[in-house]
C-alpha positions in Angstrom: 15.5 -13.2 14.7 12.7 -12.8 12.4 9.4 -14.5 14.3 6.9 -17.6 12.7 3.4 -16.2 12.3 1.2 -19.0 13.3 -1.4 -19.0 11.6 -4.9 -20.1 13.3 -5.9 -23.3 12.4 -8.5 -23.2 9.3 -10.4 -26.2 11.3 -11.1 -24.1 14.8 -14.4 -23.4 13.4 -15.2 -27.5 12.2 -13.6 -28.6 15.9 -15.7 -26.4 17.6 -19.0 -27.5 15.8 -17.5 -31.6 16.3 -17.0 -30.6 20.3 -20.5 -29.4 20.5 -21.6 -32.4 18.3 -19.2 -34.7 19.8 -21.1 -33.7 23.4 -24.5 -34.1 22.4 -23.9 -37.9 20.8 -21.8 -38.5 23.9 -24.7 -38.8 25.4 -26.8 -41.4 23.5 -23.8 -43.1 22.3 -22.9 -45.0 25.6 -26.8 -45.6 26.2 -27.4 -47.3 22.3 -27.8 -50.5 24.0 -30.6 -49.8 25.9 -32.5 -48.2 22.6 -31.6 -51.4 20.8 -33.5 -53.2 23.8 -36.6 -50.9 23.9 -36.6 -51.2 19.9 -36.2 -55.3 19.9 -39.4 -55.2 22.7 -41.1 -52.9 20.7 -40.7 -55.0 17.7 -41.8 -57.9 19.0 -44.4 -57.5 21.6 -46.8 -54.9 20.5 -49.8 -55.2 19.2 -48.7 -55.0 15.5 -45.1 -56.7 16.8 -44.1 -60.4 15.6 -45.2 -61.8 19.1 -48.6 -59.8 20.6 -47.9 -59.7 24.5 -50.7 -57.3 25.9 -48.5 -57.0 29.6 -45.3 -56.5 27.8 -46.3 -54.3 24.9 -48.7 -52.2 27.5 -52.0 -53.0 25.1 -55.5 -54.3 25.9 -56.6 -54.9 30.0 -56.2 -57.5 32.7 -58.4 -59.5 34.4 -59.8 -56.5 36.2 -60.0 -54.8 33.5 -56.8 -52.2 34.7 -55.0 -51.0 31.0 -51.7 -53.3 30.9 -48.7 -50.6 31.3 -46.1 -52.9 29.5 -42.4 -52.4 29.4 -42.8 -50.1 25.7 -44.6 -47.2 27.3 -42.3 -46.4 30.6 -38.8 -47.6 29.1 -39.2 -44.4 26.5 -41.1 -42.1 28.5 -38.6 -43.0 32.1 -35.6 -45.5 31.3 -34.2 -43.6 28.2 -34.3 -40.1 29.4 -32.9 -40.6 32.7 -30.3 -42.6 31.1 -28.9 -39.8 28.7 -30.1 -37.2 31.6 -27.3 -39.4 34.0 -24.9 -39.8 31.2 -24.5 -35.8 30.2 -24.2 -34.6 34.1 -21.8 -37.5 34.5 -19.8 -36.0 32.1 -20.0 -32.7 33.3 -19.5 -33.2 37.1 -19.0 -37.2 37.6 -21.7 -39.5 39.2 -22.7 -36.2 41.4 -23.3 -34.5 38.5 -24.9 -37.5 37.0 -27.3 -38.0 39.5 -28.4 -34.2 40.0 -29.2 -33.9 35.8 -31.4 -36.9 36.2 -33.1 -35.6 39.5 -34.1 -32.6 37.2 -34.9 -34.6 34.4 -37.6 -35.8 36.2 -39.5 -32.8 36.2 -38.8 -32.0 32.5 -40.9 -35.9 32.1 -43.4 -35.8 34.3 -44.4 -32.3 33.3 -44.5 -32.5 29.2 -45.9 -36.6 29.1 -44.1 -37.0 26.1 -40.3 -38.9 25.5 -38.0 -36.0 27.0 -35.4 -36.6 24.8 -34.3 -33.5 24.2 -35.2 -31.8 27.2 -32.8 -35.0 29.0 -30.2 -33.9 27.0 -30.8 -30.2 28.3 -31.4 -31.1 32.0 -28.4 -33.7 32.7 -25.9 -31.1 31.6 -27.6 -28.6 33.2 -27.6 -30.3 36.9 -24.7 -31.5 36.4 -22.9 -27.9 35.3 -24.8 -25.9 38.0 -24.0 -28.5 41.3 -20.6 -28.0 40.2 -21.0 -24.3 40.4 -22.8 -24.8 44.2 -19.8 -26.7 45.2 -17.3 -24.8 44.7 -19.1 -21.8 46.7 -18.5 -23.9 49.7 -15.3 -25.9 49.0 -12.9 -25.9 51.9 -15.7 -24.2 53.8 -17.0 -27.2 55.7 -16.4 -28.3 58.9 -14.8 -31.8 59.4 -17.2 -34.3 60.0 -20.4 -32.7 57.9 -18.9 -33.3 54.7 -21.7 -36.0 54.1 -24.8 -34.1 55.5 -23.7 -30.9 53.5 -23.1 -32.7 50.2 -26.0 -35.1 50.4 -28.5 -32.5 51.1 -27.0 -30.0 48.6 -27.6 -32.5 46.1 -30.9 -33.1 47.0 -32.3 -29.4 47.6 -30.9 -28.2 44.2 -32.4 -31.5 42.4 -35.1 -31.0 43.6 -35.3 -27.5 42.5 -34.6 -28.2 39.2 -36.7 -30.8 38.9 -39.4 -27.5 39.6 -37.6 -25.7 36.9 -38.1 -28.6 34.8 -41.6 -29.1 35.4 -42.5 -25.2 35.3 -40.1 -23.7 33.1 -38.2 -26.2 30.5 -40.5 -28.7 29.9 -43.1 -26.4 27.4 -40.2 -25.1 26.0 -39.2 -28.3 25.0 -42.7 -29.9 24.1 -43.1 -26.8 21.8 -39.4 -27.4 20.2 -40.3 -31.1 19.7 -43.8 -30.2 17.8 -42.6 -28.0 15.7 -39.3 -30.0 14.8 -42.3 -33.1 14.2 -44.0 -30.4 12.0 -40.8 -29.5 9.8 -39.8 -33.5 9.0 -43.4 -33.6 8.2 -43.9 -30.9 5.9 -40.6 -32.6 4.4 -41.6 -35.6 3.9 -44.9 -34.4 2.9 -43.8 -32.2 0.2 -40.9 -34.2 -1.0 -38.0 -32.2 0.2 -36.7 -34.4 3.1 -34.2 -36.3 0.1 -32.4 -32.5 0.2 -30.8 -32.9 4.0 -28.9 -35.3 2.3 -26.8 -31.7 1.1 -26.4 -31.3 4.6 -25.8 -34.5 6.3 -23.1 -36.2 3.5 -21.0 -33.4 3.7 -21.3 -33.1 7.9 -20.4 -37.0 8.2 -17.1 -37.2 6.2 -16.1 -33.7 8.4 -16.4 -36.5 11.9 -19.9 -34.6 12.5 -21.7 -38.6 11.5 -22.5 -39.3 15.5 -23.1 -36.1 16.4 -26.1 -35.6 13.5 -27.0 -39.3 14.0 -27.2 -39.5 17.7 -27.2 -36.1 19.1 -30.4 -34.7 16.6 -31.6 -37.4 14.6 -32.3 -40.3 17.1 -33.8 -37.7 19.9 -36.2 -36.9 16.8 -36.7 -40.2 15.6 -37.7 -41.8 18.6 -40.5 -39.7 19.3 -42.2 -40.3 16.1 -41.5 -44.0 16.3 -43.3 -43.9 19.5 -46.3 -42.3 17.3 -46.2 -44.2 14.4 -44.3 -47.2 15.2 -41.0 -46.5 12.9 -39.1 -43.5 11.9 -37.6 -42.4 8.4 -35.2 -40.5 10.3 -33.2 -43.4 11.8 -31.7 -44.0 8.5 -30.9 -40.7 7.3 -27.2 -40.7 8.2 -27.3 -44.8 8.5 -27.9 -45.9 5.5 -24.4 -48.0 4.5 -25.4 -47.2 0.9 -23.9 -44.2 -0.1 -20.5 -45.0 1.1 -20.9 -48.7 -0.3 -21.6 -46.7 -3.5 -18.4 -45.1 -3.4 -16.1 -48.0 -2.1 -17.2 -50.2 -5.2 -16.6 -47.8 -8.0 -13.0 -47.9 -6.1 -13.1 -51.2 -6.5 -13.8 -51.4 -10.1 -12.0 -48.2 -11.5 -9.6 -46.8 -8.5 -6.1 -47.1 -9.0 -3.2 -48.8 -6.7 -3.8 -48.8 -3.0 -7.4 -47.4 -3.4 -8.1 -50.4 -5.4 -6.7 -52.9 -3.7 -7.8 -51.8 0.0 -11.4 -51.2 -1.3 -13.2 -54.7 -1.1 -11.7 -54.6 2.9 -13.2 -51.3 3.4 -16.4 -52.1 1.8 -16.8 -55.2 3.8 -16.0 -53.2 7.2 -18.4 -50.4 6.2 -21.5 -52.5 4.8 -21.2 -55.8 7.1 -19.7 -53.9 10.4 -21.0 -50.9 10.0 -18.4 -48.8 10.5 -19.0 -45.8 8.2 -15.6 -43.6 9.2 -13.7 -46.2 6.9 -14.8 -44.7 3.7 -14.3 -41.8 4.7 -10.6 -40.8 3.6 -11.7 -42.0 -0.2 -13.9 -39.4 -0.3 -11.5 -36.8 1.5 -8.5 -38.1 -1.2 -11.3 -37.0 -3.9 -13.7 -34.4 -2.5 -15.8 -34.4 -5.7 -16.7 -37.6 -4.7 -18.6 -36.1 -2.1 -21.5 -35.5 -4.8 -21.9 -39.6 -5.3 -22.8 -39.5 -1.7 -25.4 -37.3 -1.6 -26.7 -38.4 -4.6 -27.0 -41.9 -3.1 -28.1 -40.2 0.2 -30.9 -38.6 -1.5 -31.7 -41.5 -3.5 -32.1 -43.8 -0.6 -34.5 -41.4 1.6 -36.6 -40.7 -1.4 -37.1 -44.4 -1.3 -38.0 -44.3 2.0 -40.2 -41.9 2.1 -42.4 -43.2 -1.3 -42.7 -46.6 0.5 -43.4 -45.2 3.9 -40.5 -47.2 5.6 -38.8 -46.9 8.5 -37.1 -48.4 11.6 -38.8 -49.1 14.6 -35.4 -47.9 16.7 -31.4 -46.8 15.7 -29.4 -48.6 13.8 -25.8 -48.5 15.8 -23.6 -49.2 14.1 -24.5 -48.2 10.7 -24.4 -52.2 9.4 -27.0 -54.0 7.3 -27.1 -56.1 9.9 -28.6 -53.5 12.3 -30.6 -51.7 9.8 -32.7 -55.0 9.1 -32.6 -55.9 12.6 -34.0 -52.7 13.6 -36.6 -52.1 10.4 -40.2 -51.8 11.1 -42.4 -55.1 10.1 -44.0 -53.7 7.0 -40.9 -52.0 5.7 -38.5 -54.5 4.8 -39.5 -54.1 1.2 -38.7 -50.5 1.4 -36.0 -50.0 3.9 -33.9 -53.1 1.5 -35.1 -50.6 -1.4 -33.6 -47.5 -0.2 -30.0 -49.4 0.5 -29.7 -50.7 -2.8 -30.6 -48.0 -5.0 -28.4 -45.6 -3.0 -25.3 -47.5 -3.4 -26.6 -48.2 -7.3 -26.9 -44.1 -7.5 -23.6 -43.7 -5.4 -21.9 -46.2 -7.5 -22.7 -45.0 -11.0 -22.0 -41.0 -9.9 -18.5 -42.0 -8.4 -17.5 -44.4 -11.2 -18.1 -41.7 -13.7 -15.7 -39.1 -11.8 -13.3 -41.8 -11.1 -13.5 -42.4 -15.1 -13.1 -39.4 -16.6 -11.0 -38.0 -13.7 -7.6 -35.9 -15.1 -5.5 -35.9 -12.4 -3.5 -39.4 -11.9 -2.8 -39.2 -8.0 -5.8 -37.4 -6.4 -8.0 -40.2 -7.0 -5.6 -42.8 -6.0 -5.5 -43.8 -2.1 -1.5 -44.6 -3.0 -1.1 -41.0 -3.3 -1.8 -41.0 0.2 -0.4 -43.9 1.9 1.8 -46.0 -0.5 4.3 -42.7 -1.4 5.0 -42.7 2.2 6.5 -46.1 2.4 9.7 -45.0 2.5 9.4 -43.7 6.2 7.6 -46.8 7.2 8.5 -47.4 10.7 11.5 -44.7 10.7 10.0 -41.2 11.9 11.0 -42.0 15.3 12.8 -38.3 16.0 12.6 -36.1 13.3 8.8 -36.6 13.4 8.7 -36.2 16.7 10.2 -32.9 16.6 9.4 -31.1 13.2 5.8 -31.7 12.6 2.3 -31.7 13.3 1.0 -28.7 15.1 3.4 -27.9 17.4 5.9 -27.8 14.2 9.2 -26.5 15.2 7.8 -26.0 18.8 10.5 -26.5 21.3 7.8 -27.6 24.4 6.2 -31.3 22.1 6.0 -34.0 24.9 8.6 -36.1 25.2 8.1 -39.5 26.3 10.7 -41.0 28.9 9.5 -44.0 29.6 8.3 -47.7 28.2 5.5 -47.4 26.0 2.6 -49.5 28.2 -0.7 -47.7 27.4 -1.6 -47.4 23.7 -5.7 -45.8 22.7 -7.1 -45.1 19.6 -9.8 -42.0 19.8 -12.5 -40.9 16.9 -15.5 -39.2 17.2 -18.1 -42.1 19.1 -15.1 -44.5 20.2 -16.5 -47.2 18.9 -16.0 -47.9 15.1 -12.9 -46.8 13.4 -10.6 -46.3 16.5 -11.9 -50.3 17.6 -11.0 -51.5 14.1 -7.5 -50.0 14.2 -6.7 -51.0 18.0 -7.5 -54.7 16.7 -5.1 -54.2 14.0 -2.2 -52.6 15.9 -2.8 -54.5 19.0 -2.0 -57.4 16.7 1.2 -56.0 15.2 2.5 -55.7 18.8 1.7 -58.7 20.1 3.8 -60.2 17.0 6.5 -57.7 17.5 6.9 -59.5 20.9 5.3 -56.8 23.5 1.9 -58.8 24.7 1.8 -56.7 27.9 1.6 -53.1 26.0 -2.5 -52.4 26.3 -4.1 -51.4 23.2 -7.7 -49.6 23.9 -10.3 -47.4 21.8 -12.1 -44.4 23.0 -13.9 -41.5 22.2 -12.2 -38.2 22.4 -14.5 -37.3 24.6 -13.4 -39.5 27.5 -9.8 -39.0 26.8 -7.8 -38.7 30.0 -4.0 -37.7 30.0 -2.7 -41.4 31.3 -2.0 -42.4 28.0 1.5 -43.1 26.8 0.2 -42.9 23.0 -2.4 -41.6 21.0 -3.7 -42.1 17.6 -6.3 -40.7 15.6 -7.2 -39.8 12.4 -5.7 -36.4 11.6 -8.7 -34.5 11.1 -9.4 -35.4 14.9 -5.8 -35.2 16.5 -6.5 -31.0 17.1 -9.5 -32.2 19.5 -7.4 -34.9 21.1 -4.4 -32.8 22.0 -5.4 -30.6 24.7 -6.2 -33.7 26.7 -3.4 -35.7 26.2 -1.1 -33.5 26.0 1.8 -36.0 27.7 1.6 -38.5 25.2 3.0 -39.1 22.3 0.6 -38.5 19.3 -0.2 -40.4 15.8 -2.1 -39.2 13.1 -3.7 -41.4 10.2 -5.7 -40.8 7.3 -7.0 -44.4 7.0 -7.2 -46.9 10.1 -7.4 -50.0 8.5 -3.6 -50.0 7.1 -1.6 -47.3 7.7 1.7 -47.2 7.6 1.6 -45.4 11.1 1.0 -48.8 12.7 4.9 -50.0 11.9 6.3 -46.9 13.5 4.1 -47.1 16.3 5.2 -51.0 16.6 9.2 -49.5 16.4 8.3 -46.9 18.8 7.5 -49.6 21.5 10.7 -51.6 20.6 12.7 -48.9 21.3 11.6 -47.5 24.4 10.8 -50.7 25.7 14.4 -52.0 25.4 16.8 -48.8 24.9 15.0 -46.5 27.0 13.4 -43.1 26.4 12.7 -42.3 22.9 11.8 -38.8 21.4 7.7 -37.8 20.8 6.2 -38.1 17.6 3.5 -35.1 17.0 1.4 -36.1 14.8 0.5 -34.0 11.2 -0.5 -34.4 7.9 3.4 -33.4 6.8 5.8 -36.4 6.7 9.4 -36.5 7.0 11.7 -39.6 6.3 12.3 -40.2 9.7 15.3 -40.7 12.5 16.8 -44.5 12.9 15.6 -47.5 15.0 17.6 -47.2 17.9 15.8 -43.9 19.0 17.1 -41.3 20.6 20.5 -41.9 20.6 20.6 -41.4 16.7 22.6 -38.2 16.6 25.1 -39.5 18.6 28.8 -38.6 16.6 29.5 -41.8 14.6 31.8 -42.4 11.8 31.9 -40.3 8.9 29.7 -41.1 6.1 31.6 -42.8 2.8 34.7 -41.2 4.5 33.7 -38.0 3.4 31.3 -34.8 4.4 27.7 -35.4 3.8 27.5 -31.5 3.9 30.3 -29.6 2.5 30.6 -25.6 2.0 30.0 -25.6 -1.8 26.2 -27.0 -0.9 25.0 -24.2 1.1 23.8 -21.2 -0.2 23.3 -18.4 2.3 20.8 -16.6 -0.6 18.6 -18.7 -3.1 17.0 -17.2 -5.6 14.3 -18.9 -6.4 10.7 -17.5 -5.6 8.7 -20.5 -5.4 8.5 -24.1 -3.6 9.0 -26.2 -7.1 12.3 -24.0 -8.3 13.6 -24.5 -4.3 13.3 -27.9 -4.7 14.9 -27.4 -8.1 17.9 -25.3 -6.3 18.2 -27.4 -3.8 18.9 -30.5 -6.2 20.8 -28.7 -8.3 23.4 -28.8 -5.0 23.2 -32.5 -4.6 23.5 -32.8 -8.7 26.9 -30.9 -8.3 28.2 -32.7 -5.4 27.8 -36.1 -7.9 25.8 -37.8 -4.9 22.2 -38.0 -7.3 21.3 -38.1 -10.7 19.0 -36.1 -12.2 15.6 -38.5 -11.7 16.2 -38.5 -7.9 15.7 -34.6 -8.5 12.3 -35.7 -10.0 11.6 -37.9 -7.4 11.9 -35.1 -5.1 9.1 -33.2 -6.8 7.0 -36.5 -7.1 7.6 -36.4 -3.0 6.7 -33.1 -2.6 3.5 -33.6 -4.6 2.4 -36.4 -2.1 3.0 -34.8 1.2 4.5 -31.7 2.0 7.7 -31.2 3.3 7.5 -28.4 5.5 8.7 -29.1 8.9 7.6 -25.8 11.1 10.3 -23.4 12.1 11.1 -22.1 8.5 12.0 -25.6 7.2 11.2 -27.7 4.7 13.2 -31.0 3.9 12.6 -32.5 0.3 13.7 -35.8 -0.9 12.7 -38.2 -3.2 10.3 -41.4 -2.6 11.4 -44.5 -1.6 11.5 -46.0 -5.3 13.8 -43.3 -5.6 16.8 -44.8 -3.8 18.5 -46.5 -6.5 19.0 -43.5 -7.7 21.1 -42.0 -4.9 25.1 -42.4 -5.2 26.2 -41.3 -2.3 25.0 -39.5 0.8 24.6 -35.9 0.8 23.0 -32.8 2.3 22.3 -29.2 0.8 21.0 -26.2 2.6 19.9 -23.2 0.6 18.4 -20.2 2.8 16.1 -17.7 1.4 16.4 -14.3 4.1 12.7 -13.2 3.1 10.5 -16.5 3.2 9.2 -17.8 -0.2 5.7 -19.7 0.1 5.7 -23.4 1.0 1.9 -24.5 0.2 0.7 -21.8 2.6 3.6 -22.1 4.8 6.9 -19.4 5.0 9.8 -21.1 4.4 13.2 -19.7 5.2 15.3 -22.8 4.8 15.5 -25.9 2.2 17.5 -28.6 3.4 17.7 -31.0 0.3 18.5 -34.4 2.0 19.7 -37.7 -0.1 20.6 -40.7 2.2 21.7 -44.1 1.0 21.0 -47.1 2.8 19.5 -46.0 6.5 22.6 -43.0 5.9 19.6 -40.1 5.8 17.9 -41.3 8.6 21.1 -40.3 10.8 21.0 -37.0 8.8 17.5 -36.1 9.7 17.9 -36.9 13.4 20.5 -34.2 13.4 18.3 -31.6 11.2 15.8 -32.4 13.9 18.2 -31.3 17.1 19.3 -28.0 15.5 15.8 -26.8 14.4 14.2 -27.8 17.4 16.4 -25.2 19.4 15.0 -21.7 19.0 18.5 -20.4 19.6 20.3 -22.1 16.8 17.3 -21.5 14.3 17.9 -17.6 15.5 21.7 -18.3 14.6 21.1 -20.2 11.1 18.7 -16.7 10.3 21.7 -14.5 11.1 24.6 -16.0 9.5 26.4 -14.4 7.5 28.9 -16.9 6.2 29.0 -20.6 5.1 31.6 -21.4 7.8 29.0 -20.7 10.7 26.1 -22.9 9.0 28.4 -25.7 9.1 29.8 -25.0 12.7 25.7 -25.6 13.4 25.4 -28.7 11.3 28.8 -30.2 12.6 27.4 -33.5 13.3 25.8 -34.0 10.5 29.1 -34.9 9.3 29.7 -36.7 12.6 
């Protein structure tokens, strides 16, 4: 049996840059309310604020003449820093963890007198990481009875050793890293280049890296020269909702189909709710489009930076809402500037490459979603089993019980994966199922106690590993994928007939296996009275040398057999240029669209094997199973494609045939 080379996954690299990224944002994200607080104090009570207080903006004396302190002063210099320090050596080593970091934080503080942003983010980890490492020197070693003593004074003798390090060791280290990163924005800004990380930061945010550049570098920065100068440029270098506004109104105006229509929803969700992830898959659909956004990135900080604007604190989520909320009192002018004249810029760039753009189904979001109507709420088993990135993998997790616990996961687990547990968690209560618990979360916090997962699919390879007992979903758009319907069909049937097969997610779709679940291969009665495969549509050696002329062969078969006429064979090609059909395991299935059924006579397989591979988009292919189903007719066929290439042994005997007779002794109950 010739062996699949699995090729390493061409996003390793980009998921181990989004870990990394995802890690350092995972520590601001969950504290966002409490910069919102300082930033709302700031903003009001200082002594250039809307409402002067002298004790709560720590300006001017008392009565005796003592220097008021304020809330301003110790909630960025203590509150904050502890809080991220807490937060990364919670997630590390738990609340232990949690409270060791923040221990050594304390040094890091005290000894640089600056916001310890940065060296927080450093020390939580850190403490939390090396306690860890202390434990598990004496785990199982203690007697009964000291537990406490040894684990309370452990904590506290290495914290307070670290909060020396921190004091001594880390905290010039880090004072020096946070002047000269100061320095750099400032030579930016003052030399007019800061406009340029716009290159950088447009590009990083549709790749899921948005947070992590937002939250895990950006805000760090930003706070510390806000603290200086009362507002920060830098809060709205990845915030700024124009850019993707830009791009979601030139969909509006000249997209086509889907694109079109779903745009005014998206733009509304991006601009008024601030979640940016939304446009996100218009500009992955269209990666030129990549160029409006940094031109409208540019444009806006350009803006900024001539006007001197800032905010006074981040703006989370991205909305207008929070940017004004959060914008500096002399900057409204500028800050309401720099958002209009980057979607303006983002708009004109995008509407010109979505006007004179060539090709008629890259640029529309119905290339993407609509075409794969026709498995709406059918992928059930053959899904399950034949793709995503366990393709043809025999060990995919099966679930075996009612679906109950349902989470959607991105990058922050707060804006996309919120708007598309709404929507689902909608669909299901209408479907009837009111008790199944929809949640959001970011991957980061994923724990394997979920029944299913979704997330978008450039994310699902980060997911995986800590899930891996759920079922898992991946979408290219949460606001209305078609995923949501299966997911809904997947709850009816294991919530009323029982265990129902996986369904790994990928960007490769497959007409999928019927409603009632697992049972679908179950011998029935023959289809139309007659085989769906018969001998004369295998062929044990194709000839052709390329994916369009085996799709070509492979109609050809189903021509012969009088079950399609010839545009079905187009339709399969139309498919095929949509989504791929490769399965995993040396398969690939083509068929037509769902328009496409009219146009199907009678229900038919064909099978064409091709001994040394020929290339499937990247992929080796050994076998082309051309499937046309009338009715719900194919969805029984695939649910038995499914069972034989899911078993390493049969796929081993379908390689070594050597007559037609044994390829249909394998595919018996296709005819069943």
């Amino acid at each position: 049996m010739a062996t699949e080379t699995v090729a390493k996954p061409r996003t390793s690299l980009r998921v181990g840059v989004q870990k990394f990224g995802t890690f350092l944002s995972g520590m601001i994200m969950p504290n966002i309310g409490a910069f919102i607080a300082w930033g709302l104090i700031t903003a009001l009570f200082i002594e250039k604020g809307y409402i002067p207080v002298p004790q709560l903006g720590g300006f001017g004396t008392n009565a005796e003449g003592v220097a008021n302190v304020g809330l301003v002063g110790p909630m960025i210099t203590y509150l904050l820093p502890l809080l991220i320090a807490y937060t990364g050596g919670k997630m590390v080593y738990d609340v232990r963890g949690g409270v060791v970091g923040a221990i050594g934080t304390m040094g890091v503080i005290v000894g640089a007198g600056i916001p310890m942003f940065i060296g927080a983010m450093i020390m939580g980890p850190l403490g939390g990481w090396t306690i860890k490492q202390l434990d598990r020197l004496w785990d199982g070693k203690i007697r009964p009875g000291f537990e406490m003593l040894v684990n309370n004074f452990s904590a506290g003798i290495w914290g307070a050793a670290l909060a020396l390090l921190g004091f001594y060791g880390i905290s010039p280290l880090v004072s020096g890293f946070s002047k000269g990163a100061g320095n750099v924005v400032q030579f930016l800004v003052d030399n007019g280049l800061l406009p340029l990380t716009s290159i950088f930061i447009e590009p990083a945010k549709v790749l899921f890296l948005n947070n992590a550049i937002n939250h895990g570098v950006l805000t760090p920065l930003g706070v510390q020269q806000s603290l200086e100068q009362g507002k920060s440029i830098l809060f709205l270098l990845e915030a700024n909702p124009g850019p993707g506004l830009g791009i979601l109104l030139a969909y509006m105006f000249f997209g086509r189909g889907a694109a079109r229509a779903s745009a005014p929803g998206a733009a509304i969700i991006h601009f008024l709710g601030g979640i940016h992830e939304i446009y996100f898959p218009y500009v992955l659909m269209k990666p030129i489009l990549i160029l409006a956004a940094i031109g409208g990135g540019m444009t806006g900080i350009a803006t900024l930076a001539l006007t001197n604007s800032g905010l006074v604190a981040p703006a989370a989520p991205g909305s207008i809402i929070a940017v004004i909320a959060q914008t500096a009192r002399d900057s409204y002018f500028g800050v309401i500037l720099a958002v209009v004249l980057a979607t303006t810029v983002s708009f004109l760039i995008a509407s010109l490459i979505l006007r004179t753009s060539k090709n008629k189904g890259e640029d529309d979001l119905s290339a993407a979603t609509s075409r794969m109507e026709a498995m709406k709420g059918k992928k059930s088993s053959v899904s399950s089993a034949l793709v995503g990135e366990s393709g043809g993998r025999s060990d995919v997790a099966v679930l075996t019980r009612p679906v109950q616990n349902i989470v959607f996961a991105c990058d922050a687990g707060m804006g996309s994966s919120a708007m598309g547990a709404s929507v689902l968690r909608n669909k299901i209560k209408a479907a009837g199922f009111p008790d199944v618990k929809v949640t959001n979360s970011a991957i980061a916090n994923l724990s394997d106690t979920y029944d299913v997962v979704v997330t978008h699919q450039d994310l699902t390879e980060r997911a995986q590993p800590k899930t891996s007992s759920a079922v898992h979903y991946s979408v290219d758009n949460f606001m209305n994928s078609p995923k949501y319907d299966e997911i809904v069909e997947l709850v009816k049937t294991s919530n009323t007939d029982g265990p129902a097969a996986a369904h790994p997610s990928s960007a490769a779709e497959a007409e999928a296996a019927p409603s009632h679940g697992a049972h679908a291969a179950e011998p029935g009665a023959a289809v139309g009275g007659k085989g769906v495969l018969l001998a004369e549509s295998v062929t044990l050696n194709g000839t052709a040398r390329d994916r369009d002329s085996a799709i070509d062969e492979a109609g050809q078969l189903l021509l012969d057999r009088g079950a399609v006429d010839v545009s079905y064979v187009h339709a399969m090609h139309e498919r095929e240029e949509s989504v791929s059909t490769y399965m995993g395991s040396f398969l690939a299935i083509p068929h037509g669209t769902n328009d496409a059924k009219d146009h199907i006579k009678h229900s038919a397989v064909s099978i064409v094997r091709y001994p040394e591979g020929i290339d499937w988009g990247g992929k080796q292919v050994k076998f082309v199973v051309g499937v046309a189903g009338i009715n719900n007719e194919h969805l029984h066929i695939l649910s038995s494609i499914a069972k034989i290439f899911t078993n390493k042994a049969q796929v081993a005997q379908l390689e070594e045939a050597t007559t037609v007779e044994e390829v249909l002794e394998l595919f018996g109950k296709v005819n069943a």
